[in-house]
Biotite code that builds the C-alpha atoms (Angstrom):
import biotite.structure as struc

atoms = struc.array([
    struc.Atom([-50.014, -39.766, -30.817], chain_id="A", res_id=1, res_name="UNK", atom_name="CA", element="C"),
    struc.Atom([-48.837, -36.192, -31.512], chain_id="A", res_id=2, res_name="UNK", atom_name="CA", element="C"),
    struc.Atom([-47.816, -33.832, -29.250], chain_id="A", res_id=3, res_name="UNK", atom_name="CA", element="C"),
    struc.Atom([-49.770, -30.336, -29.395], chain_id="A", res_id=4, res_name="UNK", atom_name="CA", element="C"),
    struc.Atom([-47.894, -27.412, -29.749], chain_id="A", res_id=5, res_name="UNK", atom_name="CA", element="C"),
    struc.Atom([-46.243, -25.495, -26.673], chain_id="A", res_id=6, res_name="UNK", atom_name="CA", element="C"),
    struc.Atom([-48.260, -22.254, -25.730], chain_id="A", res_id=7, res_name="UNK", atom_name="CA", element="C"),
    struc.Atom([-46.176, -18.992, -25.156], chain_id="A", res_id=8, res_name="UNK", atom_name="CA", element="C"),
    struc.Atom([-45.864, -19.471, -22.073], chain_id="A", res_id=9, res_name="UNK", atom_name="CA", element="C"),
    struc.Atom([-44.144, -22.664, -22.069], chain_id="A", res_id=10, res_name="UNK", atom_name="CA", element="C"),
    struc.Atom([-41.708, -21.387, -24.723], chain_id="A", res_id=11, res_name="UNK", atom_name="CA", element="C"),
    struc.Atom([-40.314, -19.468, -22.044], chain_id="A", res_id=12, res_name="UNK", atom_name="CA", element="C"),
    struc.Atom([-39.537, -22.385, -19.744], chain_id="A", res_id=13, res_name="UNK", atom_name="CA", element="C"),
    struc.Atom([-35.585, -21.469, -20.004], chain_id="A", res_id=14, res_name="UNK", atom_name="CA", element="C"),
    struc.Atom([-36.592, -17.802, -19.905], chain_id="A", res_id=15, res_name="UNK", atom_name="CA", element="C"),
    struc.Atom([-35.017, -14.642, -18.209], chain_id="A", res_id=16, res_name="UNK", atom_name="CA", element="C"),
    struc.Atom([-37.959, -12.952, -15.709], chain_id="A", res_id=17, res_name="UNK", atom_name="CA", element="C"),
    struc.Atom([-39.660, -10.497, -17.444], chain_id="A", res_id=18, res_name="UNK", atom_name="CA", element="C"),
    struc.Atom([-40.033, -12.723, -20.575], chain_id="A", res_id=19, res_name="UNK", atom_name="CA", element="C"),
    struc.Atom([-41.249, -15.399, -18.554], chain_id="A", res_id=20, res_name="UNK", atom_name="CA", element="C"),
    struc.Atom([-43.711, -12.865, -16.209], chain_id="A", res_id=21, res_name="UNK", atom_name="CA", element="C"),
    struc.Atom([-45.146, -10.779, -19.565], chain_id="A", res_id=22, res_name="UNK", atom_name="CA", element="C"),
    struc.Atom([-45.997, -14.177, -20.825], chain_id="A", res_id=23, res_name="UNK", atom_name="CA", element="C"),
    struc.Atom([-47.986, -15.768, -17.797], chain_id="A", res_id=24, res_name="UNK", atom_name="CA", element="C"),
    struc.Atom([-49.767, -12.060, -17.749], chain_id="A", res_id=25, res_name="UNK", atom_name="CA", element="C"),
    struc.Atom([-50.306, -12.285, -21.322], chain_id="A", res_id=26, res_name="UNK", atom_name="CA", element="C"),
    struc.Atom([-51.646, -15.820, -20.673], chain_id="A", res_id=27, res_name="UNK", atom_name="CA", element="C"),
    struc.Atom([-54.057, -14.801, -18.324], chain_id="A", res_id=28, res_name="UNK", atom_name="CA", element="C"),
    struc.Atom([-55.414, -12.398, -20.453], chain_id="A", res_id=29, res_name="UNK", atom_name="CA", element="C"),
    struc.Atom([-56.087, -14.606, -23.361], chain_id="A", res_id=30, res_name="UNK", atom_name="CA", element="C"),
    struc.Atom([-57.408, -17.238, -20.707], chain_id="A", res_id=31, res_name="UNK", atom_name="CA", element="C"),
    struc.Atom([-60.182, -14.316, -19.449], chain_id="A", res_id=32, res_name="UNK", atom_name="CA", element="C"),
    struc.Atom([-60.997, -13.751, -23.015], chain_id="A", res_id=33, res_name="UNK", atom_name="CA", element="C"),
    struc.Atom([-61.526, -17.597, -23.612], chain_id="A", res_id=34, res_name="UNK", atom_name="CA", element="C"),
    struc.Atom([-63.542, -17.722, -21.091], chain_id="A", res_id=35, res_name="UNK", atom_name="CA", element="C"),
    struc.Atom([-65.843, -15.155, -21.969], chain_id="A", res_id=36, res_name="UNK", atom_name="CA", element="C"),
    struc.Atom([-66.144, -16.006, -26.227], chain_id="A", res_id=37, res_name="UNK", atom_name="CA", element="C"),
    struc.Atom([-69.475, -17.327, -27.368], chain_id="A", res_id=38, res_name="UNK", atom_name="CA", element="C"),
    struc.Atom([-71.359, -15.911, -23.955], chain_id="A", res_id=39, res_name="UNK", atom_name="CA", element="C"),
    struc.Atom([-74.565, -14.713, -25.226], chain_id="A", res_id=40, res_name="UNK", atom_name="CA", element="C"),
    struc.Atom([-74.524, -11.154, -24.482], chain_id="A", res_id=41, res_name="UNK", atom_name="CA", element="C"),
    struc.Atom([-78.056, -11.074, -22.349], chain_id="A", res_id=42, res_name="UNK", atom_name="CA", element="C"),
    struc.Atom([-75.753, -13.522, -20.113], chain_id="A", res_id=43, res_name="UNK", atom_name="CA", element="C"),
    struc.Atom([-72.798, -11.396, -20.174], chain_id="A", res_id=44, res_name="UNK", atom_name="CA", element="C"),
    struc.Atom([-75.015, -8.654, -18.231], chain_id="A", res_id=45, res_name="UNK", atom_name="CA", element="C"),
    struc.Atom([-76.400, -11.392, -15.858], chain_id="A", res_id=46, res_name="UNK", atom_name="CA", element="C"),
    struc.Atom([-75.993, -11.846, -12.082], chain_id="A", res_id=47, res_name="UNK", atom_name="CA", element="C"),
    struc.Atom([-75.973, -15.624, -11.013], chain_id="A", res_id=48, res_name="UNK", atom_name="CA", element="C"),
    struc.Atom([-73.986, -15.062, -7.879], chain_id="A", res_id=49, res_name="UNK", atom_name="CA", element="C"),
    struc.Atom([-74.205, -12.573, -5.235], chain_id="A", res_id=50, res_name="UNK", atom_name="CA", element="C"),
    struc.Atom([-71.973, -10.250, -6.137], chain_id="A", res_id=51, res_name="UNK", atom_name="CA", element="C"),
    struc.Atom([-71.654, -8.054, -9.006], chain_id="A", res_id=52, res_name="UNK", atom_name="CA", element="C"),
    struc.Atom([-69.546, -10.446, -10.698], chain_id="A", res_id=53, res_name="UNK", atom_name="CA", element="C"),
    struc.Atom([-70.728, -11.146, -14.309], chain_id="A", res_id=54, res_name="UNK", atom_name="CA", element="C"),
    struc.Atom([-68.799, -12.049, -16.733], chain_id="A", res_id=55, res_name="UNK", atom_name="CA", element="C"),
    struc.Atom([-69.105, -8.735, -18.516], chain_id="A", res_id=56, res_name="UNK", atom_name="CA", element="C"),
    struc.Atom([-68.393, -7.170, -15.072], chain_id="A", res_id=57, res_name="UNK", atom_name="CA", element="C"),
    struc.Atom([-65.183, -9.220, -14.843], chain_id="A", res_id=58, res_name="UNK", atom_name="CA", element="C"),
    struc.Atom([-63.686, -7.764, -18.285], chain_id="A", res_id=59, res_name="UNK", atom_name="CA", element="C"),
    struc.Atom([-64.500, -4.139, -17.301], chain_id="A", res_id=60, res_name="UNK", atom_name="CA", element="C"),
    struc.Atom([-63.243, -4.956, -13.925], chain_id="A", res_id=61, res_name="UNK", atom_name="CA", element="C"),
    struc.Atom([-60.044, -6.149, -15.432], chain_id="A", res_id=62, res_name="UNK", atom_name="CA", element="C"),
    struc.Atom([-59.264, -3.269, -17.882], chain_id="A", res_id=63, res_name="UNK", atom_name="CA", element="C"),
    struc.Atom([-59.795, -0.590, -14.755], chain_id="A", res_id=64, res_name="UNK", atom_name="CA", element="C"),
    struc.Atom([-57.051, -2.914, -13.042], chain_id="A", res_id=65, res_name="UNK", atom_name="CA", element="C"),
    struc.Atom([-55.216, -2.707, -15.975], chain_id="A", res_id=66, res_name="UNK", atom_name="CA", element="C"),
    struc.Atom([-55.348, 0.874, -16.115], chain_id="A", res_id=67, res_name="UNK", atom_name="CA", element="C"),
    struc.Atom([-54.875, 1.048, -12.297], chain_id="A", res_id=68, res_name="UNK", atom_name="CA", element="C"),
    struc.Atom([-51.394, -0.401, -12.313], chain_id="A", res_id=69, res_name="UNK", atom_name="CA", element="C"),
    struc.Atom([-49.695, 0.516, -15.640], chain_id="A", res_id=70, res_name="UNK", atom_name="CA", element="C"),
    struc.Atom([-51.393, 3.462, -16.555], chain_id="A", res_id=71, res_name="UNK", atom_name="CA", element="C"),
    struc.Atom([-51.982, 5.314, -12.846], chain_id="A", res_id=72, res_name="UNK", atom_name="CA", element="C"),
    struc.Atom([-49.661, 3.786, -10.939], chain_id="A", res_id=73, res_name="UNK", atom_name="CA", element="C"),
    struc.Atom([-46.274, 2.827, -13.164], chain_id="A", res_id=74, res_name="UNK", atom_name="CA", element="C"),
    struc.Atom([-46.746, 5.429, -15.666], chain_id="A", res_id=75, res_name="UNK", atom_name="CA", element="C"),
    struc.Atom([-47.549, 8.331, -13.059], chain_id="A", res_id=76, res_name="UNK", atom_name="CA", element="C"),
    struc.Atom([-50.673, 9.368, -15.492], chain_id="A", res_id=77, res_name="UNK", atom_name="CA", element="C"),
    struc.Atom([-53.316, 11.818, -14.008], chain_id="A", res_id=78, res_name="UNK", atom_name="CA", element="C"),
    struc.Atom([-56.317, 9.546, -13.577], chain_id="A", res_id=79, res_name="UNK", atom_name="CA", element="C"),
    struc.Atom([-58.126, 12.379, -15.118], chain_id="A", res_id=80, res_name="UNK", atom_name="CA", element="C"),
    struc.Atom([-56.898, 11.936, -18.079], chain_id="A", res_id=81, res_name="UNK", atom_name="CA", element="C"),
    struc.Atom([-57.448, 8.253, -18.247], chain_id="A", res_id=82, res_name="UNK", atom_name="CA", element="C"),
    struc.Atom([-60.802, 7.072, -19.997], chain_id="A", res_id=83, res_name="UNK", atom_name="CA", element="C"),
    struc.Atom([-62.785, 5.326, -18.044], chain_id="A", res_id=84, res_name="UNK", atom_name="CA", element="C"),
    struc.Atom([-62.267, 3.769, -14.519], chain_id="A", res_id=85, res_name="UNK", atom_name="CA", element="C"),
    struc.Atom([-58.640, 3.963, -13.316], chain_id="A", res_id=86, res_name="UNK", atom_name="CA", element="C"),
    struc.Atom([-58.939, 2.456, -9.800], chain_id="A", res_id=87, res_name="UNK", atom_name="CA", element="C"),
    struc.Atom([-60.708, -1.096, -10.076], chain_id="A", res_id=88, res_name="UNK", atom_name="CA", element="C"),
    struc.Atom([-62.928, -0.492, -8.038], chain_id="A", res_id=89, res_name="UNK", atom_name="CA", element="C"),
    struc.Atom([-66.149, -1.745, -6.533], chain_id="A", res_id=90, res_name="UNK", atom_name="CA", element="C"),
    struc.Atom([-67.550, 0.861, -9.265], chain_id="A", res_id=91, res_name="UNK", atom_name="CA", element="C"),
    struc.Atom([-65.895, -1.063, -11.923], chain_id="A", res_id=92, res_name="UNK", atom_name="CA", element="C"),
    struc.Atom([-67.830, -3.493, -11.826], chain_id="A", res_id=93, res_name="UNK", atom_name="CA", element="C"),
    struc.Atom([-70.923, -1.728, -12.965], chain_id="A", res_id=94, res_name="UNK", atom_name="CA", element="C"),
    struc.Atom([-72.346, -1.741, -16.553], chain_id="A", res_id=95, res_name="UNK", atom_name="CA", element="C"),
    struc.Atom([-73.803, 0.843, -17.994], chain_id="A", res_id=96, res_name="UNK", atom_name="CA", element="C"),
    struc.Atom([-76.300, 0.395, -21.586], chain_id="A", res_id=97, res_name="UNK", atom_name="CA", element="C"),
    struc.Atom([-73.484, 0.008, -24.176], chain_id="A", res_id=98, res_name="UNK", atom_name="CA", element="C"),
    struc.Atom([-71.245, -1.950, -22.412], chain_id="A", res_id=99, res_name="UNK", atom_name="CA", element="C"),
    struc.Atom([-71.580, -4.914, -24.693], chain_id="A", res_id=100, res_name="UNK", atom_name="CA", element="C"),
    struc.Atom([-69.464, -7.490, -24.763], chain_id="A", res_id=101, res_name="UNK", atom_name="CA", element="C"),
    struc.Atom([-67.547, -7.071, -27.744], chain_id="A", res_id=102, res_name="UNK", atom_name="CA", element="C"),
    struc.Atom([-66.817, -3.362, -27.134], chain_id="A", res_id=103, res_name="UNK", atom_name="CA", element="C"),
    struc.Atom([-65.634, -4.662, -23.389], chain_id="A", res_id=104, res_name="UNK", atom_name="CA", element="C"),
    struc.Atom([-63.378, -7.139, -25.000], chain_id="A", res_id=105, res_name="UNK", atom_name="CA", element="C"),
    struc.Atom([-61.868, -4.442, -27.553], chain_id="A", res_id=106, res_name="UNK", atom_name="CA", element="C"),
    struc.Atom([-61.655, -2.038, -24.854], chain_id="A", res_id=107, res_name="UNK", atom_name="CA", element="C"),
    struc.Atom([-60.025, -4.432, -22.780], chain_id="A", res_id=108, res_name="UNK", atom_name="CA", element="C"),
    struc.Atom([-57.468, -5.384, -25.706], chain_id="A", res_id=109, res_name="UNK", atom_name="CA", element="C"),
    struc.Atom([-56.508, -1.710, -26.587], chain_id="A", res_id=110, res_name="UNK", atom_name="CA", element="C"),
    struc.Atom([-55.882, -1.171, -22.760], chain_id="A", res_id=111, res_name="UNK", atom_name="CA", element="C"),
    struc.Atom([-54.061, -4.153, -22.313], chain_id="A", res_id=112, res_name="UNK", atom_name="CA", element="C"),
    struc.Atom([-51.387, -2.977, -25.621], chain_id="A", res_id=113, res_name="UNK", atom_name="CA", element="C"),
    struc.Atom([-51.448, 0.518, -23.983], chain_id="A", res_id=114, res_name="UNK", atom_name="CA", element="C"),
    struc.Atom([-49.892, -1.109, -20.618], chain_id="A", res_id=115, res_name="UNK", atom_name="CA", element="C"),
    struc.Atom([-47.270, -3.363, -23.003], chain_id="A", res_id=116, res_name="UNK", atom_name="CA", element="C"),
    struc.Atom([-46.328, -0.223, -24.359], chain_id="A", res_id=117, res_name="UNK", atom_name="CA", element="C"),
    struc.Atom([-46.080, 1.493, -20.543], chain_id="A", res_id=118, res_name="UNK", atom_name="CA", element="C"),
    struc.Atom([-43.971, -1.215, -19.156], chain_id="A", res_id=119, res_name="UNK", atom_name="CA", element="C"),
    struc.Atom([-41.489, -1.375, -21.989], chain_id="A", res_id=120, res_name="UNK", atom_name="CA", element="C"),
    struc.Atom([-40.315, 1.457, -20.715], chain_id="A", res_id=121, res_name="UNK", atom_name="CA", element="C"),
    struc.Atom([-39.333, 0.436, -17.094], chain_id="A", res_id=122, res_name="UNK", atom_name="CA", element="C"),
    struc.Atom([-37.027, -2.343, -15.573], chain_id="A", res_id=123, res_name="UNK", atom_name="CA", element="C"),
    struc.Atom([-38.307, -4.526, -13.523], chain_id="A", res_id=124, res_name="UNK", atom_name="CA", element="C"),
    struc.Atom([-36.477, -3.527, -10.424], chain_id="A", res_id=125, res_name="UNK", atom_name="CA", element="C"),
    struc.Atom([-38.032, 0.341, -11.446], chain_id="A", res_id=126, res_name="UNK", atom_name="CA", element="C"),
    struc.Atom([-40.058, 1.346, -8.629], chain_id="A", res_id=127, res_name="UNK", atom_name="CA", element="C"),
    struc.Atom([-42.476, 4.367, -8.735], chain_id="A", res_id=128, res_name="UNK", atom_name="CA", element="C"),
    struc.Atom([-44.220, 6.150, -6.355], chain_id="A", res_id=129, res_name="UNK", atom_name="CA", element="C"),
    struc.Atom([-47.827, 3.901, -4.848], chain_id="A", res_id=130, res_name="UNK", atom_name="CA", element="C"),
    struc.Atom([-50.166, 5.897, -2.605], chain_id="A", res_id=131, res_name="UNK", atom_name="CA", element="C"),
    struc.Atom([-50.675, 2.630, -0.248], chain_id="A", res_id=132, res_name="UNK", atom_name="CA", element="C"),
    struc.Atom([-47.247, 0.816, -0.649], chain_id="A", res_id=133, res_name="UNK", atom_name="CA", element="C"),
    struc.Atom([-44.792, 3.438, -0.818], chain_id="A", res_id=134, res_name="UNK", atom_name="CA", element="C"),
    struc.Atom([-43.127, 2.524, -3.698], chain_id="A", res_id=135, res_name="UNK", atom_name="CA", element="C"),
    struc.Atom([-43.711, -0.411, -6.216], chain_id="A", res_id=136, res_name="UNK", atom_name="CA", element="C"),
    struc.Atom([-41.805, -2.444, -8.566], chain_id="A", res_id=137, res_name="UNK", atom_name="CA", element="C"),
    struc.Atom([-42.400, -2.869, -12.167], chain_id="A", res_id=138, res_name="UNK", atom_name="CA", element="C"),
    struc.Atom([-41.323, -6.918, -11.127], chain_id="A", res_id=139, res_name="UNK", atom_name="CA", element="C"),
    struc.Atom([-44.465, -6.454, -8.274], chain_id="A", res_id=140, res_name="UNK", atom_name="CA", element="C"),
    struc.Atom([-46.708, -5.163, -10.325], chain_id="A", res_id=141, res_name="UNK", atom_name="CA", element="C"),
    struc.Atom([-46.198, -8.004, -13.190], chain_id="A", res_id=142, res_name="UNK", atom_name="CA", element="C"),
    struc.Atom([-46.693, -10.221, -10.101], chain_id="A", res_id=143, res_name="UNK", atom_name="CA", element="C"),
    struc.Atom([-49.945, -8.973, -9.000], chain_id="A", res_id=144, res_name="UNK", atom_name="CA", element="C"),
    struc.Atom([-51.033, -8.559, -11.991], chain_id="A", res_id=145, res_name="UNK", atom_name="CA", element="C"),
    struc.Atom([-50.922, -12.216, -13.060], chain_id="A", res_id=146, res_name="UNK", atom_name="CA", element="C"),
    struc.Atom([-52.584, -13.092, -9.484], chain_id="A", res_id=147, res_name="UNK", atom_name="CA", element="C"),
    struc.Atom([-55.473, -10.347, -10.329], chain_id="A", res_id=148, res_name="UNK", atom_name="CA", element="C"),
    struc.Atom([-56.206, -11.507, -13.630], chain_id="A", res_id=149, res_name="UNK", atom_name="CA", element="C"),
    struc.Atom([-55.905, -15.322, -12.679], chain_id="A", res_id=150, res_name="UNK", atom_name="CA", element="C"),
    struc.Atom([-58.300, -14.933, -9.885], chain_id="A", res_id=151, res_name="UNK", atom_name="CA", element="C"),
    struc.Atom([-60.461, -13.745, -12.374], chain_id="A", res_id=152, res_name="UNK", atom_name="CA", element="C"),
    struc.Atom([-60.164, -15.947, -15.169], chain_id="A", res_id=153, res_name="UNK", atom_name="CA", element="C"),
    struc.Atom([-61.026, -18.797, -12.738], chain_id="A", res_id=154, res_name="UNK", atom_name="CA", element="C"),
    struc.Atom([-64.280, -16.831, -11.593], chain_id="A", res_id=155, res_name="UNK", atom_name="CA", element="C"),
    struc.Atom([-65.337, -16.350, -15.334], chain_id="A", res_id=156, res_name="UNK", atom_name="CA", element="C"),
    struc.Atom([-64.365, -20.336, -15.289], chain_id="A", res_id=157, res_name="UNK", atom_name="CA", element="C"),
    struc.Atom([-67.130, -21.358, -12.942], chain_id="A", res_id=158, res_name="UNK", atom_name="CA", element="C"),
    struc.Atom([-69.641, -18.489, -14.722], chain_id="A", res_id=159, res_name="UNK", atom_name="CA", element="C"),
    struc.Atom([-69.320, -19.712, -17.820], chain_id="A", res_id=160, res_name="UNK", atom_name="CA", element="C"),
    struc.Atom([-69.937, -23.285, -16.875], chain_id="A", res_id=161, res_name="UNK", atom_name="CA", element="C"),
    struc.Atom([-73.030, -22.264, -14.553], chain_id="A", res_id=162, res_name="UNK", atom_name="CA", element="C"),
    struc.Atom([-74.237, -20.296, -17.744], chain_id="A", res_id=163, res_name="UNK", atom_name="CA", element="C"),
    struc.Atom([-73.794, -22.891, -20.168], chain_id="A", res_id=164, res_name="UNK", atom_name="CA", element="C"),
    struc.Atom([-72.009, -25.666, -19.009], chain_id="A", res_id=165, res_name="UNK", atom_name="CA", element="C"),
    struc.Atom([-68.595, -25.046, -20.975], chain_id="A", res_id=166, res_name="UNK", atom_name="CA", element="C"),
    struc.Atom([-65.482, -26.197, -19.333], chain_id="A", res_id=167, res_name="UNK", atom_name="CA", element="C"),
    struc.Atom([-61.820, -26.078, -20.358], chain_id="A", res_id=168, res_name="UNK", atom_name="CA", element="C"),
    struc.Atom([-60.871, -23.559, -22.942], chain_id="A", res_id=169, res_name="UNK", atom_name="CA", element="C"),
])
């Protein structure tokens, strides 16, 4: 029997930090994005819980967070300036006629480089001004990060398997 091939994330088993916390982020955002391939898009849009958590909800949700924390918060940006929600919010949740999936997804993607590109610049132990903490870390903000975006990724888990019964990636 052969033994599959290590994910990124596991190549960094011996790792300093930040290589080993950009690559459990960046594995939590390909795990989201597993998650959500193949949904039907007429699913995507679809409530089958409570909340306003749909699997198309959770990728918007996800790139406001994303712009929340790099692009707000670590880069000091104007949310004005920012396309699209910047807060991640109970608003970003809410799809409007295009959101499709695919253009969530690519949004979600270009977003996601944008905040590589942010926190390339900073150390971990940078901290920058945060309305409700004080001051944050660029080593916090990895940290929530990967608990925001795993949360999520199990949520899309148990949609997509109520939508169509896929499990496992």
């Amino acid at each position: 029997m052969s033994t599959p091939p290590l994910w990124p994330e596991e190549l960094v088993s011996t790792g300093a930090e930040r290589e080993v916390l950009e690559a459990f982020l960046d594995c939590q955002r390909r795990q989201i994005k597993a998650k959500l391939a193949g949904v039907a898009e007429e699913a995507a849009r679809r409530r089958i819980v409570p909340s306003k958590t749909t699997p198309a909800g959770l990728i918007k949700h996800l790139t406001a967070v994303e712009r929340n924390w790099f692009h707000r918060q670590l880069a000091q940006r104007d949310p004005a300036g920012i396309p699209g929600n910047s807060r991640g919010d109970d608003q970003s949740w809410e799809l409007g006629p295009d959101d499709t999936l695919d253009h969530l997804i690519a949004e979600y993607d270009k977003v996601c480089q944008e905040s590589r590109r942010i926190a390339a610049g900073f150390a971990l132990d940078d901290t920058v001004p945060s309305e409700r903490l004080g001051r944050v870390s660029l080593r916090w903000i990895y940290t929530h990060m990967i608990e925001e975006t795993a949360q999520h990724a199990g949520h899309a888990d148990i949609l997509r398997e109520l939508i169509d019964g896929a499990t496992g990636l």
